[in-house]
Structures are given as C-alpha cells and as structure tokens.
N, CA and C of each residue as an Amber inpcrd file, in Angstrom:
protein
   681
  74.3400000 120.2670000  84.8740000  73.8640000 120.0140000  86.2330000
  74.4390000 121.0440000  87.1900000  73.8320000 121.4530000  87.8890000
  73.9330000 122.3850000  88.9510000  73.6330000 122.3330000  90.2170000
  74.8200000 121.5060000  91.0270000  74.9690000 120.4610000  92.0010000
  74.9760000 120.9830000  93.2090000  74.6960000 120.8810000  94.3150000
  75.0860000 121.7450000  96.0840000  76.7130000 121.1640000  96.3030000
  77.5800000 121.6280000  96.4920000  79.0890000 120.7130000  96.9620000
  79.0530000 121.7310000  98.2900000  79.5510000 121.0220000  99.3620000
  80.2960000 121.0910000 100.1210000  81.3490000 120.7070000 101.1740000
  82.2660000 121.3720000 101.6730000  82.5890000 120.6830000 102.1500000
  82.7020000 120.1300000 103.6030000  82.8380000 119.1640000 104.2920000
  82.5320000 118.4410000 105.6230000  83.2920000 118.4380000 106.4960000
  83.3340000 118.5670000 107.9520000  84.1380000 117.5660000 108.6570000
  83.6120000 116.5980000 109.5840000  84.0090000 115.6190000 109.5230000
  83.7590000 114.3110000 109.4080000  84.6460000 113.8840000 111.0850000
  83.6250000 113.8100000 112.1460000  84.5440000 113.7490000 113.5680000
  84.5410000 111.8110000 113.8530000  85.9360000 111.7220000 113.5510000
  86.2730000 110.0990000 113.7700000  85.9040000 109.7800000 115.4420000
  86.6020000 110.3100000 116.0330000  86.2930000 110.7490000 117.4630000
  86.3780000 111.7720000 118.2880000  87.1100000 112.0560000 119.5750000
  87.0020000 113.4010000 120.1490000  88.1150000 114.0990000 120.1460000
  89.2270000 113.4500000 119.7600000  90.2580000 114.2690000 118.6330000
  90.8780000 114.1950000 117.5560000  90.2930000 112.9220000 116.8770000
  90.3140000 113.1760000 115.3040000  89.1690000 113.5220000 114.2460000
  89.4990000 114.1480000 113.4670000  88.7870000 114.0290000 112.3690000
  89.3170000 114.1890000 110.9030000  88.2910000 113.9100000 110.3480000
  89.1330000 114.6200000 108.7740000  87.9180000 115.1170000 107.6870000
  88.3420000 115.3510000 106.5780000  87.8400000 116.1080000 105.6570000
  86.5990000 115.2140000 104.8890000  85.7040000 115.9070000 104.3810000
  85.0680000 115.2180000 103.4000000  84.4140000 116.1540000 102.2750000
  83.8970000 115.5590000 100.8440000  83.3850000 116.3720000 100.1570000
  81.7100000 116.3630000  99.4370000  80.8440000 117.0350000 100.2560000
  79.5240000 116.4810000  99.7310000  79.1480000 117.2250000  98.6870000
  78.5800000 116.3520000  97.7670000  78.1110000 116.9110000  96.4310000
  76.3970000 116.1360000  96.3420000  75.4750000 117.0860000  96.1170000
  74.0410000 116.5500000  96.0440000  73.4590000 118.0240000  95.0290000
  73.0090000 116.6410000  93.8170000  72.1320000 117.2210000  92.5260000
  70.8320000 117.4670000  93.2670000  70.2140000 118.5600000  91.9970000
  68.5880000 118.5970000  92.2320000  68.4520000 117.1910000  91.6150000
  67.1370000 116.9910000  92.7380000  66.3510000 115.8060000  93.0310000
  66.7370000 114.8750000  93.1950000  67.8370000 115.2800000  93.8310000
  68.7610000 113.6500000  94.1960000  67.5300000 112.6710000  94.5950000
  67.8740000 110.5460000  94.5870000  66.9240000 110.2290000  94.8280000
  67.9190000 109.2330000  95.9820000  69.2720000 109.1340000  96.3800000
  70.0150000 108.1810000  96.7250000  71.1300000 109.1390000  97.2090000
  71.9020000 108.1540000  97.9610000  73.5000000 108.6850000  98.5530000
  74.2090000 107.5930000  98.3200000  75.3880000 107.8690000  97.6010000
  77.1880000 106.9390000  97.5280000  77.8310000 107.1450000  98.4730000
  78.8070000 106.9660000  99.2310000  79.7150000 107.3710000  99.9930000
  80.8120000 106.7140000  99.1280000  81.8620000 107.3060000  98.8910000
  83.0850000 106.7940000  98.1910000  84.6410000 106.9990000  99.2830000
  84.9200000 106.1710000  99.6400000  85.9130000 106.0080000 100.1670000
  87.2130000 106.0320000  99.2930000  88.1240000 106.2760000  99.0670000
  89.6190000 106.4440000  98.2700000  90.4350000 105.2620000  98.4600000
  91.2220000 105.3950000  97.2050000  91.8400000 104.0780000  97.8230000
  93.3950000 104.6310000  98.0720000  94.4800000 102.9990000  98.4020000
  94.9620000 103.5770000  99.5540000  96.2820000 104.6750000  98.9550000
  96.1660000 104.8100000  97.7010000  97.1780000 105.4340000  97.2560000
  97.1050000 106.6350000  96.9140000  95.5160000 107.1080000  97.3080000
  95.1110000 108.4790000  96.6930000  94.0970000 108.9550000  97.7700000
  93.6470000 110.3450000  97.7220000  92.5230000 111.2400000  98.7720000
  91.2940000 110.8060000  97.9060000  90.6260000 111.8610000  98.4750000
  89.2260000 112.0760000  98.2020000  89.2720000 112.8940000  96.9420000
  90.6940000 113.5230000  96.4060000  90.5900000 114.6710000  95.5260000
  91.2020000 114.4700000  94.4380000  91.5230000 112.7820000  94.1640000
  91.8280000 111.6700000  93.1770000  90.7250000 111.9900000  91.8830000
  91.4540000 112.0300000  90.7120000  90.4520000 113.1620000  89.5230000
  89.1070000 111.5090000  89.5400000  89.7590000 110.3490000  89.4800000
  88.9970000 109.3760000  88.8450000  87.7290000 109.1440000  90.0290000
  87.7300000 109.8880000  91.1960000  86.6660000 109.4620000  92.3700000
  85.7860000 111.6050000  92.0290000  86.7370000 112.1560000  91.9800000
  86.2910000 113.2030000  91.8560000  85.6150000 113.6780000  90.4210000
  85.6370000 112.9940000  89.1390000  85.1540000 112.8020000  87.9050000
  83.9050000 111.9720000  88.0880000  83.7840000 110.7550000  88.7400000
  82.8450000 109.8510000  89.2580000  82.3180000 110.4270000  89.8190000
  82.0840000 111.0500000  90.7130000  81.0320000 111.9680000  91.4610000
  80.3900000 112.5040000  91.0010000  80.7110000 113.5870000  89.8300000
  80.3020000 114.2980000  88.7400000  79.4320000 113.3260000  87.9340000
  79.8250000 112.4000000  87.9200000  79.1800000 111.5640000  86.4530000
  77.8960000 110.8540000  87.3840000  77.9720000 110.4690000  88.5480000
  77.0200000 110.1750000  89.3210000  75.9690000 110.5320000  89.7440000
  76.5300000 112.3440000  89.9500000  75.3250000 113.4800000  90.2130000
  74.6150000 113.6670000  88.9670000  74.9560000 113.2000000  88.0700000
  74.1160000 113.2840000  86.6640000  72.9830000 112.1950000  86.6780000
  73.1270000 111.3620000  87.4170000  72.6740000 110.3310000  87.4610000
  71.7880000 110.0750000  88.7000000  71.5510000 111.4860000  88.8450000
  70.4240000 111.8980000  90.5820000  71.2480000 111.2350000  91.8720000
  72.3310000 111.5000000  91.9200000  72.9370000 110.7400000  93.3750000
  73.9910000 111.5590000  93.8350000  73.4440000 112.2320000  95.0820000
  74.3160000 112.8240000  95.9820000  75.5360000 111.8450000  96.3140000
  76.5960000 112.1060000  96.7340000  77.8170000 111.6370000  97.2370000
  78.9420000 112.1820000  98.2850000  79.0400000 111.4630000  98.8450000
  79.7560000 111.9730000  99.8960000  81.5690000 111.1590000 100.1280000
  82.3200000 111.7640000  99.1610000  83.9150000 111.6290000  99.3400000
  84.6480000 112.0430000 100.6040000  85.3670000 110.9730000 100.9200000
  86.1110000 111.7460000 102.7500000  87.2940000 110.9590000 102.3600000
  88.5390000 111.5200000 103.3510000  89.8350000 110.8280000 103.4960000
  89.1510000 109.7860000 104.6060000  90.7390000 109.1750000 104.4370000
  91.0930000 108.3730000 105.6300000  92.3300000 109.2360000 106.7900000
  92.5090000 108.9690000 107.6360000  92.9970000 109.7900000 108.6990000
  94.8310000 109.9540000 108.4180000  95.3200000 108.8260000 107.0610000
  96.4470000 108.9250000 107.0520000  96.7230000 110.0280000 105.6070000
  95.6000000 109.6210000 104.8520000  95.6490000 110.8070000 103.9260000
  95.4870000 112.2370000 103.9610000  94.7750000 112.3960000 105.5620000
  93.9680000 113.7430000 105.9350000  95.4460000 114.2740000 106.3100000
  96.8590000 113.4560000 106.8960000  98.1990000 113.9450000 107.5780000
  99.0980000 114.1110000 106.2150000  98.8700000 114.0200000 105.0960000
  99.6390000 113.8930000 104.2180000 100.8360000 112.8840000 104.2270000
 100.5020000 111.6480000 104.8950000 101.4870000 110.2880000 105.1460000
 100.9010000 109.5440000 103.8920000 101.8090000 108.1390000 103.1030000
 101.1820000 107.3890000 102.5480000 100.7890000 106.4990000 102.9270000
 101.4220000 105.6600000 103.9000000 101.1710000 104.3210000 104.7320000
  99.6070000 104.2700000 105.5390000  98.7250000 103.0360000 105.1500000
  97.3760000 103.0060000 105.1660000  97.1720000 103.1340000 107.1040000
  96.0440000 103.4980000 107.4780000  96.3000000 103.4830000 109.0170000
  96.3770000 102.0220000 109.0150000  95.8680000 101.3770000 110.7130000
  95.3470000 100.0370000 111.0990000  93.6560000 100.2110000 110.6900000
  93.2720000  98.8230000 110.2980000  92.1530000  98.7100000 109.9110000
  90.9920000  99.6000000 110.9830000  91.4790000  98.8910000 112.4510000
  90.5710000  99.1670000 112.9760000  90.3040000 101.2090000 112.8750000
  91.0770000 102.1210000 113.0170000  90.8950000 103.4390000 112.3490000
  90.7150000 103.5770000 111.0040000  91.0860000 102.7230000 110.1440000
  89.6430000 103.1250000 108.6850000  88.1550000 102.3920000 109.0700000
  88.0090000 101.0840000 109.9460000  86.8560000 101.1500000 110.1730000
  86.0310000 102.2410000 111.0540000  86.5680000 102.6370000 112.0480000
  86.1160000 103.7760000 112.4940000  85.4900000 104.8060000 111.7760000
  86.8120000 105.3700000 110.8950000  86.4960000 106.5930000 109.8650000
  85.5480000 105.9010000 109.1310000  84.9660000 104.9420000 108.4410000
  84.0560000 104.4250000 107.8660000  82.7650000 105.1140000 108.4480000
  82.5170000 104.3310000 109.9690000  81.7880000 104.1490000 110.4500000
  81.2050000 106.0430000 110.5870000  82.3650000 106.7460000 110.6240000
  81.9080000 108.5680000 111.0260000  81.3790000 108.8240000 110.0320000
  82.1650000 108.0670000 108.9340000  81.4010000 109.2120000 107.2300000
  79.9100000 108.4210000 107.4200000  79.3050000 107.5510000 107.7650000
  78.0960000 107.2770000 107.6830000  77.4580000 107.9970000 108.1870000
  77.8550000 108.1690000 109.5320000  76.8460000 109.2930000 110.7660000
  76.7200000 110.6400000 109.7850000  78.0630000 110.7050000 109.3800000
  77.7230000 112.5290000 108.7410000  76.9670000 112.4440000 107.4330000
  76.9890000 111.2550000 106.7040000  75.8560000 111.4580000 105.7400000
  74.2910000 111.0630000 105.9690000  74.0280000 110.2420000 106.9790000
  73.1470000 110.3020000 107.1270000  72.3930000 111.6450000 107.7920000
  73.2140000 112.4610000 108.9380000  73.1400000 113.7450000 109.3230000
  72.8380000 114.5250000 108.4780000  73.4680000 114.8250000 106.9270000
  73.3660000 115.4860000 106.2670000  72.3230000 115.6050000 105.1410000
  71.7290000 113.7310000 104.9540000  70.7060000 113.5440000 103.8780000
  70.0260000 112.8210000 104.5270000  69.4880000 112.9680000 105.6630000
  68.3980000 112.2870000 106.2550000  67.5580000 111.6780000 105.2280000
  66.6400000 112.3270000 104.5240000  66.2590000 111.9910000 103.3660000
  66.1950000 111.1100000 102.4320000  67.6510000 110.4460000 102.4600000
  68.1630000 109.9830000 101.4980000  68.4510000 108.3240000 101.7050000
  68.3200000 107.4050000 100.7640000  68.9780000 106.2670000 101.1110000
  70.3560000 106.1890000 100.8330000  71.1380000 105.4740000 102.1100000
  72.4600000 105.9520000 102.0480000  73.0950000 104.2060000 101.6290000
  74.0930000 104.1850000 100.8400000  75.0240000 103.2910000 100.0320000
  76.2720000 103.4690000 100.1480000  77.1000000 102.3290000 100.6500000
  78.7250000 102.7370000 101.5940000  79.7220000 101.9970000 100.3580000
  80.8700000 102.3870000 100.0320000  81.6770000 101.7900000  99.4700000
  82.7090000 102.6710000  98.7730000  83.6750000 102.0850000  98.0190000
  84.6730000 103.1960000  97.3030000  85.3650000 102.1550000  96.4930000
  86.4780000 103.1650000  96.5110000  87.5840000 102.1820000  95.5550000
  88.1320000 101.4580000  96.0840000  89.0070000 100.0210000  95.4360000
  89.7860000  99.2510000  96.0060000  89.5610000  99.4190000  97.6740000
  91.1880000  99.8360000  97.9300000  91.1470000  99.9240000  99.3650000
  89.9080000 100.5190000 100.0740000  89.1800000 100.9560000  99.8290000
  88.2030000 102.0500000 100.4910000  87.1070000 101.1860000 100.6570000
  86.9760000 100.8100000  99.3970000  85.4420000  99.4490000  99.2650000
  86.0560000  98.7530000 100.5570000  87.0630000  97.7690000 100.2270000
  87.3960000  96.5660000 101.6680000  87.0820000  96.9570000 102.5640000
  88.0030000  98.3150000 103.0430000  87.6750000  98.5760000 104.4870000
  86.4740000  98.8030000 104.9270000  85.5070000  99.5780000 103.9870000
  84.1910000  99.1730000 103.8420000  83.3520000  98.0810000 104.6670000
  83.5560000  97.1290000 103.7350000  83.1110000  95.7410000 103.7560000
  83.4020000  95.2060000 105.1090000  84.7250000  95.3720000 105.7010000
  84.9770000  94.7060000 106.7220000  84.4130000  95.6660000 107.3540000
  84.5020000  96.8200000 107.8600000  83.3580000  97.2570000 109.1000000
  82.1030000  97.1180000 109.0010000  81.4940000  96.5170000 108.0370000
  80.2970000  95.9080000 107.4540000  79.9680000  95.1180000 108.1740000
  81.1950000  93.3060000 108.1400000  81.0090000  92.2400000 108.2580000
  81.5680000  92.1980000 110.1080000  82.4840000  93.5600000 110.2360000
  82.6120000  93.3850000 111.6940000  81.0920000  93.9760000 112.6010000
  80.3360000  94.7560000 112.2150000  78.9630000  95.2960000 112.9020000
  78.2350000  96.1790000 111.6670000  77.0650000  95.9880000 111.7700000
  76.3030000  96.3980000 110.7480000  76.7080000  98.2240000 110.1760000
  76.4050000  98.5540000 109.3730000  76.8350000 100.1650000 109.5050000
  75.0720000 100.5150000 109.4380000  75.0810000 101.5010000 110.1460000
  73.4750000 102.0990000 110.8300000  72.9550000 102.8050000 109.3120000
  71.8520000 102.0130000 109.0250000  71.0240000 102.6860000 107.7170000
  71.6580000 102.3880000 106.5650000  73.1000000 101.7480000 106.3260000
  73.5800000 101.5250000 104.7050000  72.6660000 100.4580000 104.7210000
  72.0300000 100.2990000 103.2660000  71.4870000  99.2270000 102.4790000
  72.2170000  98.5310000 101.5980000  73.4670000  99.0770000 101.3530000
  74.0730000  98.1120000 100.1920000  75.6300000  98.4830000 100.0300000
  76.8380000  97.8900000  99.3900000  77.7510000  98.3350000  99.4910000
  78.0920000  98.0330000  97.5200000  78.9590000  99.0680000  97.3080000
  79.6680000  99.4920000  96.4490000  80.9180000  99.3660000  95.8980000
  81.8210000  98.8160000  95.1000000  83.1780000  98.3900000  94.9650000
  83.4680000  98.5780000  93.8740000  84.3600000  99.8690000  93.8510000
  85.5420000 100.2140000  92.7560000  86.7930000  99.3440000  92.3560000
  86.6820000  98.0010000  91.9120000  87.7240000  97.3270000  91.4240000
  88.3110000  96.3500000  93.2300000  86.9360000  96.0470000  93.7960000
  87.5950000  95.1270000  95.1690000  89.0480000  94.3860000  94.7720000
  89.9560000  94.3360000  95.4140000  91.7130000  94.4270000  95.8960000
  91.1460000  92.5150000  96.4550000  91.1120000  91.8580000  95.3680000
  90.6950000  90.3960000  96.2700000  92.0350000  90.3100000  97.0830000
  93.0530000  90.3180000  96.0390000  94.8630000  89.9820000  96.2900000
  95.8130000  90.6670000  95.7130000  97.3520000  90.6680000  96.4810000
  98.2130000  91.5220000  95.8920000  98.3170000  91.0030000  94.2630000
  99.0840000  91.5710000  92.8460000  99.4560000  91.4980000  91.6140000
  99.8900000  90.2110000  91.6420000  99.9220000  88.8220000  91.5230000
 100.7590000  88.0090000  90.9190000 100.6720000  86.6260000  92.0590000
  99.6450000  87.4410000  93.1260000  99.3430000  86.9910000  94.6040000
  97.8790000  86.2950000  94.4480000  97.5630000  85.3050000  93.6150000
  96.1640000  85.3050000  93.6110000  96.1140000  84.4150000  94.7710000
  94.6540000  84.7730000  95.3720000  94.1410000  83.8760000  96.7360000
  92.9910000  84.7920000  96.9400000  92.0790000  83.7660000  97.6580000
  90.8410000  85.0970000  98.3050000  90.7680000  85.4710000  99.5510000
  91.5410000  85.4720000 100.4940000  92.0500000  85.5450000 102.0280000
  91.1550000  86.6340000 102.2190000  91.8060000  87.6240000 101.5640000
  91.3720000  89.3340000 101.6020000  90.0130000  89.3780000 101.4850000
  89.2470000  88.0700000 100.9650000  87.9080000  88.8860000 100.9000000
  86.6600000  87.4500000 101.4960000  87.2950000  87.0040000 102.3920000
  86.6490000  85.7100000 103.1310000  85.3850000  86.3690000 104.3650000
  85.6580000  87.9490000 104.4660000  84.7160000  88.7300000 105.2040000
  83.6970000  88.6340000 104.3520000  83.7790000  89.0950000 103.4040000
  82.2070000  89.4510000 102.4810000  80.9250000  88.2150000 102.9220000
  81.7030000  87.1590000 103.2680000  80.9670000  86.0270000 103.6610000
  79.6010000  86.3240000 104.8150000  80.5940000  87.5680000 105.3420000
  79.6820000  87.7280000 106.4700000  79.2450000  89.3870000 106.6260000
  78.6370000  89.6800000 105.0850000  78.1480000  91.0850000 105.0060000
  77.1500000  90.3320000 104.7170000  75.7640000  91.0390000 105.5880000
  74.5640000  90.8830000 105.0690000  73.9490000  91.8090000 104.2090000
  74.4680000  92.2910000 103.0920000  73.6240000  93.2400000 102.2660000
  73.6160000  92.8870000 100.7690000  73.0400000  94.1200000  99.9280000
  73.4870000  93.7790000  98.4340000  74.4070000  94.2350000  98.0720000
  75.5230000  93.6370000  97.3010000  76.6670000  94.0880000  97.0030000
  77.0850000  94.1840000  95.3790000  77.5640000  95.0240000  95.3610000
  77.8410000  95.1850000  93.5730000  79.5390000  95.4630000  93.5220000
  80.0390000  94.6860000  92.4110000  81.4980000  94.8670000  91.9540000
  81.4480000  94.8550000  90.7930000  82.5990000  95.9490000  90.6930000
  82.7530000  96.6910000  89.3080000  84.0890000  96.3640000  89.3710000
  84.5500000  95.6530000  87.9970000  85.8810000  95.2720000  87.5020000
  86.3750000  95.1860000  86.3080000  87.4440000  95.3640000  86.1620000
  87.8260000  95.1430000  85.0470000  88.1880000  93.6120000  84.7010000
  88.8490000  93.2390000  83.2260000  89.4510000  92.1000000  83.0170000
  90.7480000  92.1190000  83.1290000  91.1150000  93.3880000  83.2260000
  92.7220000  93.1910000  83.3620000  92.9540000  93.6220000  84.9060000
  92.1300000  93.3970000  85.5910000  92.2710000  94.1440000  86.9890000
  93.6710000  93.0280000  87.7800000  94.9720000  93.4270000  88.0060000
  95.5920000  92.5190000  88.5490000  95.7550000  92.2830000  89.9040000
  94.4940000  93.2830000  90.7690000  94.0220000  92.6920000  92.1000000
  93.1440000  91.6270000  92.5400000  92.5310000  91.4500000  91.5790000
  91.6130000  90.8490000  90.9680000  91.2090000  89.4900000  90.4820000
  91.4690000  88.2110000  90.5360000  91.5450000  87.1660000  89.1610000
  89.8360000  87.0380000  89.4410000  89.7770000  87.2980000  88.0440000
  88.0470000  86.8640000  88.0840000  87.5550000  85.5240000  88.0300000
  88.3450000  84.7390000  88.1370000  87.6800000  83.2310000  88.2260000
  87.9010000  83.0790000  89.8070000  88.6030000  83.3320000  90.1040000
  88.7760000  84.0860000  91.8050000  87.3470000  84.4560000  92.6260000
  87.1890000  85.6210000  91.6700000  86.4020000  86.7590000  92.4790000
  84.8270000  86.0320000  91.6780000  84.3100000  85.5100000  91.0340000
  83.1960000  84.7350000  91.0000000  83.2540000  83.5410000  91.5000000
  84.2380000  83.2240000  91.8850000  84.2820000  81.9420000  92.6300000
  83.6690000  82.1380000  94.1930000  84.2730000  83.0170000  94.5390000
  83.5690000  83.6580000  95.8580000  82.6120000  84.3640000  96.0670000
  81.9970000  84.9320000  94.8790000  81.0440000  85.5490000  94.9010000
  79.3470000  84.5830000  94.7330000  79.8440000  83.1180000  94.5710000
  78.7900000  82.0350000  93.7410000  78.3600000  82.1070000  95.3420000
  79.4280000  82.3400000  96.3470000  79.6330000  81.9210000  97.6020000
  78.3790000  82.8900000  99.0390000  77.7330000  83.7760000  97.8030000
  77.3320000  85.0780000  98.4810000  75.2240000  84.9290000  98.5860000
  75.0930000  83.6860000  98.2900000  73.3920000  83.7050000  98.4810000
  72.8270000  84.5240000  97.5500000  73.5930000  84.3260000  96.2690000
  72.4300000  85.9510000  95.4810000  72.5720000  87.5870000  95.7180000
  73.3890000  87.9160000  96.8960000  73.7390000  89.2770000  97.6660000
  74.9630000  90.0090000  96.4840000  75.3010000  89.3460000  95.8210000
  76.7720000  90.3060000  94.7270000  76.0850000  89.9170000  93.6420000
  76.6370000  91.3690000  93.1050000  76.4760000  91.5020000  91.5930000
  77.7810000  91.7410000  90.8310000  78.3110000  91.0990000  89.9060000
  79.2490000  91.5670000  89.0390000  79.0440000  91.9180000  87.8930000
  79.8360000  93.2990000  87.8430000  79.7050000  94.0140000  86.7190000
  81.2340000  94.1280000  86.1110000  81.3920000  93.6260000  84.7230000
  82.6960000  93.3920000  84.2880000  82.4200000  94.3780000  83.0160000
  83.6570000  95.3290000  82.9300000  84.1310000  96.1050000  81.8420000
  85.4650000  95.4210000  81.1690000  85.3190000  95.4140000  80.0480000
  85.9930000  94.6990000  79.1470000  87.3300000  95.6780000  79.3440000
  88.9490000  94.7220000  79.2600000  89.9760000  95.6880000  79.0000000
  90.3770000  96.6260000  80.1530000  89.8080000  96.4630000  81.2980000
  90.3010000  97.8780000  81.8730000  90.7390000  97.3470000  83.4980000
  91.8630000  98.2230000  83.5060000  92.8190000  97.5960000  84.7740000
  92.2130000  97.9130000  86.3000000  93.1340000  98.0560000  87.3640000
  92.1850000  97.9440000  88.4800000  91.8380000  99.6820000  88.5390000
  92.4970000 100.8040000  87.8450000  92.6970000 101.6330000  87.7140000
  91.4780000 102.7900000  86.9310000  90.9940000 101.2810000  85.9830000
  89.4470000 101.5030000  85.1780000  90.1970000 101.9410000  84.1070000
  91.4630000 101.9510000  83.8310000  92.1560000 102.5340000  82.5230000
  92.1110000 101.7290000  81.4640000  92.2470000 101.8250000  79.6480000
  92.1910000 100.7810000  79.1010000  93.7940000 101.1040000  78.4760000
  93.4520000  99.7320000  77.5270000  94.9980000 100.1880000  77.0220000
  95.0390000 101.6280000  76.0500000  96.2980000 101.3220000  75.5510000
  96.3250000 102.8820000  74.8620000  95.6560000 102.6680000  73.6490000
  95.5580000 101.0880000  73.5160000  95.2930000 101.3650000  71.6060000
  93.8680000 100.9930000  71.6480000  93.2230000 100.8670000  72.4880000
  91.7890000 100.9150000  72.3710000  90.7660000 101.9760000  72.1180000
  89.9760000 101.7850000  71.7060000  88.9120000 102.5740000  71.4220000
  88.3880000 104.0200000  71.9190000  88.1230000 103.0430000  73.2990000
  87.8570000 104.6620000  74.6020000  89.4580000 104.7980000  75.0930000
  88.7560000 105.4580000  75.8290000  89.7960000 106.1670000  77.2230000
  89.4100000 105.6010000  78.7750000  89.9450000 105.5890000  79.4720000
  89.3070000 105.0430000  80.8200000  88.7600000 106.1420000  81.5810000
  88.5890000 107.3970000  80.4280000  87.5210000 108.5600000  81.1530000
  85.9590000 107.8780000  80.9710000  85.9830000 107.8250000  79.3230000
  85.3150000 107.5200000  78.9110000  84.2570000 105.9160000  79.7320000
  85.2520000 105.0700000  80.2600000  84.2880000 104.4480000  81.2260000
  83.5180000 105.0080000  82.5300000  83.6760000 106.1580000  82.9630000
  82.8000000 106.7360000  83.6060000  81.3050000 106.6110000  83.7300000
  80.6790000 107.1830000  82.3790000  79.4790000 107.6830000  82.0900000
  78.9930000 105.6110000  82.7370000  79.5470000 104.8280000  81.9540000
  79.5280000 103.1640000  82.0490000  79.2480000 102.6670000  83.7140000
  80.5850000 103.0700000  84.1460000  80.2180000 102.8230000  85.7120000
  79.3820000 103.6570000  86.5970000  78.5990000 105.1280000  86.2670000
  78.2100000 105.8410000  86.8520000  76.3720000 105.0280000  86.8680000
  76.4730000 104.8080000  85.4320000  74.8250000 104.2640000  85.0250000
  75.0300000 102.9490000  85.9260000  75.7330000 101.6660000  85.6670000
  75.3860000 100.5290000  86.2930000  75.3170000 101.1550000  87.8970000
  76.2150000 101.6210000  87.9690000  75.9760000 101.9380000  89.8810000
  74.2840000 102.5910000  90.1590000  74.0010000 103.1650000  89.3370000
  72.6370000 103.9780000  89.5310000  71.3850000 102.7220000  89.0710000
  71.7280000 102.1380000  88.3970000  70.7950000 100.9160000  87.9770000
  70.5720000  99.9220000  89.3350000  72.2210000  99.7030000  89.4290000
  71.8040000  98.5680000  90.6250000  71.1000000  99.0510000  91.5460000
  71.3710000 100.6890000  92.2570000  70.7460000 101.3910000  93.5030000
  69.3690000 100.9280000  93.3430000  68.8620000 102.0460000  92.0190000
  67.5450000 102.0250000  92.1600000  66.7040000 100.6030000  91.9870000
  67.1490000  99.1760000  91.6970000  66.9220000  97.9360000  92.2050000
  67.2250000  97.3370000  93.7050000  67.9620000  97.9380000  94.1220000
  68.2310000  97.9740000  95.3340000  67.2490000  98.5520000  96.7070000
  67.5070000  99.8540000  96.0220000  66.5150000 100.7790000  97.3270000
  64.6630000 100.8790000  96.6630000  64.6860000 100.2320000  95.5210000
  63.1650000 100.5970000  95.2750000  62.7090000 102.0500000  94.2520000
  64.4850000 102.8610000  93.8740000  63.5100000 104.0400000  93.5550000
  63.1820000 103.8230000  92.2360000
C-alpha cells in the first residue's frame, strides 16, 4: 500500500495546539481518528502499526496528541482540555477529508475522553465512536462509574477487548453495555490484555492481533456508514 501521510497541526485554540499524523490510502472509503492513551503519543508503535493495518483496510486516519503529551509531561491534562483537543482533531479531519465519513475514538484513555465530549455535546459530523480496550475501572477497582456517560452518547459504538483486559471486567462492561438500546457492539479477543498483548506462551503475538482488530473495525464502519 502506498499511503498519503502527513503531518498536521491541530489548533486547540488561539494559543494552543498540537501535533497530529494523517495517513489516507488510495480509495480510502472512511476516516478513524485515534486518540492515544494516557501513557503514550500518537507515535506509540501499537496506534502507529494500527494505522498501517487500517489503511490496508481503505481507511484514512488521523493520530494527534493530547496537549500534555505534545509538552513532553506525563500527567493527563483536565478533561475539559482533552475534550477540547478532541473536539479540534475533528474540525481538522473533517477540513482535511471532507469527503470522507469521519469516526472518533482511540485507545483506552483516548476512546473515554472521546466518549465524554460525545455525551457532553455532539461532535460535528462523527457517526460513530471507536474503543481500544475502554478503561471501564482502575486494575483490581471494578465499578462502572467511569463509563455511566456512554449512557448518554447517541451513536454507534464498538468495543474492542480483551479477556484479560484488567481495566475492564467484562461482566461489567456487558452489563452496561445491555444498558445502550442496541448502540454498542462488543468485540472480544480471546487472551489479550488491555495492551492487546497475549501471553508469551500463546500462539500469536499481540502484533499479530492487528490484522484482527483492523478488519472488525472496518466491518463495523462499513455497517455503520453504509459503505
């Protein structure tokens, strides 16, 4: 594949901004936006491998920081500035793929914050949101507090998880999801942590789930947007 990449800047407001990375195949038919989660950039191999495996799969994408990753700090901003930055990477992909139907979400942290600027005001033109291993609760912390917003996203939503995900308890996260009118889809990969890694003595590799999560994400779209 022989993809367009470039790269963006992405204006949060009238003196911030930060980075982003657009990648769009021939004949793209769709747009991802992938948000990072909170422990890694946009230049995280497993969001930056996913992209790749996505554009194979006719779907432009558009990777951006968040404003604390763009400073080289680790500590996540306040919500309300990742909803913001949310809200910019939309304007700039839609700016950029007019064309295109655009789809908001990322990993863990990136999906949530997502979701909640979702469920706090619509995001202009997303049709659906996306979730790399949704963060229901901290490791050992099960509860669904963290994800009592989704209640109030009106779109289609797809989650991708593992069984060993320990953000995660899946009797948890279908419990709340029974909760969603038909709007979520769960997609469960056998064995693999919130990380998408499996163990060591298994079969694949948690590269190897790529090609896995790249197709279901492209399946659900094109049920989604019609293509």
């Amino acid at each position: 594949m022989t993809a367009y990449q470039e790269s963006v800047t992405i204006r949060v407001s009238a003196t911030q901004a930060v980075s982003g990375l657009w990648l769009r195949p021939p004949g793209a038919w769709g747009c991802l936006l992938l948000a990072p989660g909170a422990g890694a950039g946009m230049h995280q191999p497993f969001l930056a491998s996913l992209a790749e495996q996505l554009g194979l799969e006719g779907l432009a994408t558009l990777r951006y920081q968040f404003p604390y990753a763009e400073r080289g700090r680790a500590r996540p901003d306040p919500p309300e500035l990742c909803h913001a930055t949310v809200r910019a990477a939309v304007r700039t992909a839609r700016a950029t793929c007019p064309d295109l139907p655009c789809i908001a979400g990322g990993k863990s942290f990136g999906g949530r914050m997502t979701s909640q600027a979702q469920a706090a005001a619509a995001l202009e033109g997303v049709r659906g949101l996306v979730f790399l291993g949704f963060p229901l609760h901290p490791p050992a912390e099960p509860a669904v507090t963290r994800g009592q917003h989704l209640l109030e996203v009106g779109l289609p939503m797809l989650f991708l998880q593992g069984t060993r995900d320990a953000f995660a308890d899946l009797t948890l996260l279908r419990s709340l999801l029974a909760r969603l009118n038909g709007r979520a889809t769960l997609k469960v990969f056998e064995d693999a942590d919130h990380s998408f890694n499996l163990r060591a003595k298994a079969r694949n590799t948690g590269a190897q789930l790529q090609p896995a999560i790249a197709r279901a994400t492209a399946d659900w779209m094109r049920r989604v947007l019609g293509s």
